[in-house]
Biotite code that builds the C-alpha atoms (Angstrom):
import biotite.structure as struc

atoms = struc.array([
    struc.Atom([-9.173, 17.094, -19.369], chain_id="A", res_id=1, res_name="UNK", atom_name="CA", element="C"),
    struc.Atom([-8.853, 13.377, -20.781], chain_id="A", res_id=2, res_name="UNK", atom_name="CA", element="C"),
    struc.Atom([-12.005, 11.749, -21.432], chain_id="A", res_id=3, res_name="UNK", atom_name="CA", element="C"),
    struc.Atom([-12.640, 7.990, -20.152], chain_id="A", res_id=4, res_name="UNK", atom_name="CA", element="C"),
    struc.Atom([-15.093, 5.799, -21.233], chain_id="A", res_id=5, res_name="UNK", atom_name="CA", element="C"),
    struc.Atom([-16.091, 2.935, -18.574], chain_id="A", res_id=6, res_name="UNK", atom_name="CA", element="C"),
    struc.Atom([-18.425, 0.073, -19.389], chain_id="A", res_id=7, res_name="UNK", atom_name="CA", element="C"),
    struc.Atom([-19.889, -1.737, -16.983], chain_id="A", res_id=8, res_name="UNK", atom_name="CA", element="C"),
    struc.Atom([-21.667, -5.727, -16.492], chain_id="A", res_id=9, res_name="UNK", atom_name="CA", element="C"),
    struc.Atom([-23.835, -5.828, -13.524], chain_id="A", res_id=10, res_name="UNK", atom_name="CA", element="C"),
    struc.Atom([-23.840, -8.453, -11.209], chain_id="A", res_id=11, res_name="UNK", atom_name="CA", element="C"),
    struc.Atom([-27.172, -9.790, -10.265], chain_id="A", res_id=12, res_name="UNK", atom_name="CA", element="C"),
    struc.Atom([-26.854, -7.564, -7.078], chain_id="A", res_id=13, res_name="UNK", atom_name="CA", element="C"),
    struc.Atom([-25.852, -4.943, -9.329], chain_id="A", res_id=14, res_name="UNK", atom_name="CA", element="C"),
    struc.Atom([-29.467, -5.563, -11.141], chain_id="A", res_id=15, res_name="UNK", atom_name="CA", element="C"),
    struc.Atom([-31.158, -5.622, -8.409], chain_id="A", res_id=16, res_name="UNK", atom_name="CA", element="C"),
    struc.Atom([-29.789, -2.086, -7.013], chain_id="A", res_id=17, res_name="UNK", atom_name="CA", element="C"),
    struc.Atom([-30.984, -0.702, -9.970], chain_id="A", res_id=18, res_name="UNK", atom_name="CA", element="C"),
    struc.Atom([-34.791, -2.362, -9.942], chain_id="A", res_id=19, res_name="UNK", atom_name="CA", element="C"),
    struc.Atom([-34.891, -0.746, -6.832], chain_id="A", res_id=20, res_name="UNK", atom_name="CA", element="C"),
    struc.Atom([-33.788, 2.579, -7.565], chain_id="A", res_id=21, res_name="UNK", atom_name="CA", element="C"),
    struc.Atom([-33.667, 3.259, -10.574], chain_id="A", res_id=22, res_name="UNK", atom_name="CA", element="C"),
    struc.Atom([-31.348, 4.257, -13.565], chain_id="A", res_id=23, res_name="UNK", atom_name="CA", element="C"),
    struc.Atom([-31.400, 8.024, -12.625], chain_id="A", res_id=24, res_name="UNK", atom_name="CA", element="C"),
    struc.Atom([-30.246, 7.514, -9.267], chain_id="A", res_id=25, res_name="UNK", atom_name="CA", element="C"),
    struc.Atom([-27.536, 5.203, -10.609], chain_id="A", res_id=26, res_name="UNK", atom_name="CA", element="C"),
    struc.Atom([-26.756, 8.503, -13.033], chain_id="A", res_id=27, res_name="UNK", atom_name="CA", element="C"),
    struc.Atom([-26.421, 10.776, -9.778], chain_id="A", res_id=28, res_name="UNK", atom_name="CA", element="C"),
    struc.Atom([-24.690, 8.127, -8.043], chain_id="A", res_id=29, res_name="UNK", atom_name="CA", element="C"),
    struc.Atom([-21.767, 8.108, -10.861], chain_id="A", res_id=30, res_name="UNK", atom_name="CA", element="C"),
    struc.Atom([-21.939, 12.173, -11.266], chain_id="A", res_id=31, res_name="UNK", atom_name="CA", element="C"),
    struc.Atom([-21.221, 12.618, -7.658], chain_id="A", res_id=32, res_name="UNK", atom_name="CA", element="C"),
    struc.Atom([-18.296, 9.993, -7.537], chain_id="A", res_id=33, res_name="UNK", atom_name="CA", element="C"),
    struc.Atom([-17.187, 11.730, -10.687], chain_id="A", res_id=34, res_name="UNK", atom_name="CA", element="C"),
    struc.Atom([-17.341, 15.054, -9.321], chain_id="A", res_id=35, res_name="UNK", atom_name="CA", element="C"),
    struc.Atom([-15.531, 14.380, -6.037], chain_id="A", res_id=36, res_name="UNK", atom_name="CA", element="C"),
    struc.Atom([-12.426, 12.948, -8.147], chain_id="A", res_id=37, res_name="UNK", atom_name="CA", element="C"),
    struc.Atom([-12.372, 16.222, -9.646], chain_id="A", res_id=38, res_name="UNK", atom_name="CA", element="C"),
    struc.Atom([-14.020, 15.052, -12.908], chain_id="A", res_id=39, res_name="UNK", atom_name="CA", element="C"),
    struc.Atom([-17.579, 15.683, -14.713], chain_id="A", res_id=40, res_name="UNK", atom_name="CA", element="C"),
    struc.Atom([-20.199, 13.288, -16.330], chain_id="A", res_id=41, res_name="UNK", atom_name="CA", element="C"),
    struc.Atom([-20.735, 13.723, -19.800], chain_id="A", res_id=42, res_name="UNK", atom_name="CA", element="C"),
    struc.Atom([-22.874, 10.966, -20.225], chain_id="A", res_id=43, res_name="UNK", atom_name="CA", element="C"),
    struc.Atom([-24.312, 7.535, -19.074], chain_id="A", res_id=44, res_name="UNK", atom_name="CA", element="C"),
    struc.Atom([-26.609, 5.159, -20.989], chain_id="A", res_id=45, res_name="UNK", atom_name="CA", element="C"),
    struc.Atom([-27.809, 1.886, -20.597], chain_id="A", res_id=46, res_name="UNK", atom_name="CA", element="C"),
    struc.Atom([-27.594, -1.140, -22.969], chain_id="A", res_id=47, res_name="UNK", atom_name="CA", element="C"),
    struc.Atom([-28.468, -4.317, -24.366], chain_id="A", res_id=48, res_name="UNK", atom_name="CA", element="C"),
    struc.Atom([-26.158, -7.438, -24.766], chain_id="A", res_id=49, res_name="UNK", atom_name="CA", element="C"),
    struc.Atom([-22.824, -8.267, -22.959], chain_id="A", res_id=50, res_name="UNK", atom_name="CA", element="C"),
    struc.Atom([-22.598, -4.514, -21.345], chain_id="A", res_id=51, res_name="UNK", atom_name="CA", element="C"),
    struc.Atom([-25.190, -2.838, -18.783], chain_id="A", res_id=52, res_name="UNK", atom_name="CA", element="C"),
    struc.Atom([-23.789, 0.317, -19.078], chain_id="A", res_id=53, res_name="UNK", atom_name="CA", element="C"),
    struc.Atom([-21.553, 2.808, -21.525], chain_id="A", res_id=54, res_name="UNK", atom_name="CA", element="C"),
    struc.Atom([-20.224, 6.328, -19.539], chain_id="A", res_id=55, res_name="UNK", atom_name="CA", element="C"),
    struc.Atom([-18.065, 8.811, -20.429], chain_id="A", res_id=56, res_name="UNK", atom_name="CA", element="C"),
    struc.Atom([-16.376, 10.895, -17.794], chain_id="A", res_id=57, res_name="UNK", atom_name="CA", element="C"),
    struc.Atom([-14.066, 13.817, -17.926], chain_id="A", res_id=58, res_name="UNK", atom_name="CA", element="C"),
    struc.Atom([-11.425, 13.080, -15.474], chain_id="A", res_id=59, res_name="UNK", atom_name="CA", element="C"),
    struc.Atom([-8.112, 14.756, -14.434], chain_id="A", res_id=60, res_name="UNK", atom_name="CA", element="C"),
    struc.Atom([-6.284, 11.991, -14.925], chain_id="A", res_id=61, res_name="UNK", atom_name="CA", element="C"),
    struc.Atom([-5.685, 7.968, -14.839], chain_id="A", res_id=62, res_name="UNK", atom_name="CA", element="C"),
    struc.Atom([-5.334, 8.173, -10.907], chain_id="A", res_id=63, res_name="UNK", atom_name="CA", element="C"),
    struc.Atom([-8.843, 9.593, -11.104], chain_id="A", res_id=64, res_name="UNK", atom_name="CA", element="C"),
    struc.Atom([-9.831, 7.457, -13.399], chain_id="A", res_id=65, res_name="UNK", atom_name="CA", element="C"),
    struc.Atom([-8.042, 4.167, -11.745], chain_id="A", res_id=66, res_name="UNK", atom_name="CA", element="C"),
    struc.Atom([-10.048, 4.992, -8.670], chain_id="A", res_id=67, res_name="UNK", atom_name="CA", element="C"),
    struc.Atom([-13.200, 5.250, -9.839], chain_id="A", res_id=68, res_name="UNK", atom_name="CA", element="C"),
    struc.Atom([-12.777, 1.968, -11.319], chain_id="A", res_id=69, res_name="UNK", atom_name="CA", element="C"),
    struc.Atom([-11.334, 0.309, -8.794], chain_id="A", res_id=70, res_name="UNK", atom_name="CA", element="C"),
    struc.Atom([-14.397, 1.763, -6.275], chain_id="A", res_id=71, res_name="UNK", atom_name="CA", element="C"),
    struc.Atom([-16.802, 0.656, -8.945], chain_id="A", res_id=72, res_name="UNK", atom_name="CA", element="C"),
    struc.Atom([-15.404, -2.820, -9.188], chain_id="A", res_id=73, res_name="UNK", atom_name="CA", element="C"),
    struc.Atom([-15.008, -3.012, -5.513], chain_id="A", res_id=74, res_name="UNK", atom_name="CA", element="C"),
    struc.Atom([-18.504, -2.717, -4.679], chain_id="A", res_id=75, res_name="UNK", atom_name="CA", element="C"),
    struc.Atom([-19.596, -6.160, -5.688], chain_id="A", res_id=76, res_name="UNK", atom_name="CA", element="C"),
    struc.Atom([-22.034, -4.873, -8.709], chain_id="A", res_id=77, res_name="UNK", atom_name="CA", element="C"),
    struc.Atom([-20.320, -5.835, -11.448], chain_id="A", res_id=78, res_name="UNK", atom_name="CA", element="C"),
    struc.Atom([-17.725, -5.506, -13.195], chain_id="A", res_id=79, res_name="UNK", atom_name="CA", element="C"),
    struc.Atom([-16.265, -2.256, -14.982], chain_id="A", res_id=80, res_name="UNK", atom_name="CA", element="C"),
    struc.Atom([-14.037, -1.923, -18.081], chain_id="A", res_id=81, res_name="UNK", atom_name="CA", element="C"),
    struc.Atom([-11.878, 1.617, -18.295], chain_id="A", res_id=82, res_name="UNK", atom_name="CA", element="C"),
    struc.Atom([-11.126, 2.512, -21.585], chain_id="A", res_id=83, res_name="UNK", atom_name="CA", element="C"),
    struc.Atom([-9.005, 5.672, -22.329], chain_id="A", res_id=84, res_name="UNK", atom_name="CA", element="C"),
    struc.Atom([-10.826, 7.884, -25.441], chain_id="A", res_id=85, res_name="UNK", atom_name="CA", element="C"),
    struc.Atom([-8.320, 9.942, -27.763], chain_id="A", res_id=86, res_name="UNK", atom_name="CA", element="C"),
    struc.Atom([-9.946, 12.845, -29.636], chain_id="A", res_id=87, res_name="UNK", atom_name="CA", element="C"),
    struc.Atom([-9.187, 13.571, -33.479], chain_id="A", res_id=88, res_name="UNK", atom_name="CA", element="C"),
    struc.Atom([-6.984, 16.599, -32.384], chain_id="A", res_id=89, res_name="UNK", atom_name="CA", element="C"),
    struc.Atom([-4.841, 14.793, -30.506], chain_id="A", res_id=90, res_name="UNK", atom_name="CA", element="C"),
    struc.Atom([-4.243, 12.060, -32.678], chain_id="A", res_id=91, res_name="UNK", atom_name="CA", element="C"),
    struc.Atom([-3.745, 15.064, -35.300], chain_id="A", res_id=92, res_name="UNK", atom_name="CA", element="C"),
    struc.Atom([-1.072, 15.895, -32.716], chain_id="A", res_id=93, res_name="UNK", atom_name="CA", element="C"),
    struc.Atom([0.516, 12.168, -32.080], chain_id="A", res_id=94, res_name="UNK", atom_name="CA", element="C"),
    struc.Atom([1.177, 11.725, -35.972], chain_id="A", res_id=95, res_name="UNK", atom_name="CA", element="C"),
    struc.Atom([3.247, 15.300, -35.925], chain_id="A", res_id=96, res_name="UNK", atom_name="CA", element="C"),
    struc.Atom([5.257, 13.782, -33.017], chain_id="A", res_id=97, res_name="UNK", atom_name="CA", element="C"),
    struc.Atom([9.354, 12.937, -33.905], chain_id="A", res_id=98, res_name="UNK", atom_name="CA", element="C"),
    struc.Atom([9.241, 9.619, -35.684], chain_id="A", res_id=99, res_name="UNK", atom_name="CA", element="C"),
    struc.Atom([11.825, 7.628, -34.008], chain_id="A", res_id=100, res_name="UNK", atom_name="CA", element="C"),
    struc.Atom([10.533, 4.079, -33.898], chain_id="A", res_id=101, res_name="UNK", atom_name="CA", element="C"),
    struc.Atom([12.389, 1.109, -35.275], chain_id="A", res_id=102, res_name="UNK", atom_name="CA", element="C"),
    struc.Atom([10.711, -2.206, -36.100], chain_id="A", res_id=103, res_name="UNK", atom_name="CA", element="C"),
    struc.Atom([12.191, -5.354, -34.638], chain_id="A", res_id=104, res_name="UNK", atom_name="CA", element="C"),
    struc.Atom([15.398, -6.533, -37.011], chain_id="A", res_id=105, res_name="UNK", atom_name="CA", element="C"),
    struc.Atom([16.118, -2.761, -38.771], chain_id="A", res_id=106, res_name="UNK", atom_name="CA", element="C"),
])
């Protein structure tokens, strides 16, 4: 299953839902949204500096991934960055692929 890694900024709003809840319920909140998209949660951590918040989900695939970003960003807390991860095997894989690329001019 691909593997997405979302980081998110909270909005003051954002802050505030977490003061008064907590960063556990915002993990259960983000396992359940994962899980009804078909996905799992392999991991959520808070930060310090420009980003709030680092997860990795297991998703079936960009649609699942698109909407949990777009839901995310809709909400008003924040925003959310969705960044597609690429193991070692499968970039093991991509350099075996046909090389049939030509540079500009050749």
């Amino acid at each position: 299953m691909p593997k997405y890694l979302f980081v998110a900024r909270y909005s003051s709003e954002g802050v505030k839902g977490v003061l008064a809840k907590g960063g556990t319920a915002r993990r259960s909140a983000l396992e359940q949204a994962v899980a009804g998209l078909g996905g799992s949660l392999e991991s959520f951590y808070f930060a310090f500096g420009d980003d709030d918040a680092y997860v990795v989900a297991d998703l079936p695939d960009a649609v699942a991934a698109s909407a949990l970003s777009l839901q995310a960003g809709a909400s008003g807390i924040g925003s959310v960055r969705t960044v597609v991860l690429v193991s070692p095997e499968e970039i093991d894989q991509a350099a075996q692929a046909p090389k049939s690329y030509r540079p500009p001019g050749s």
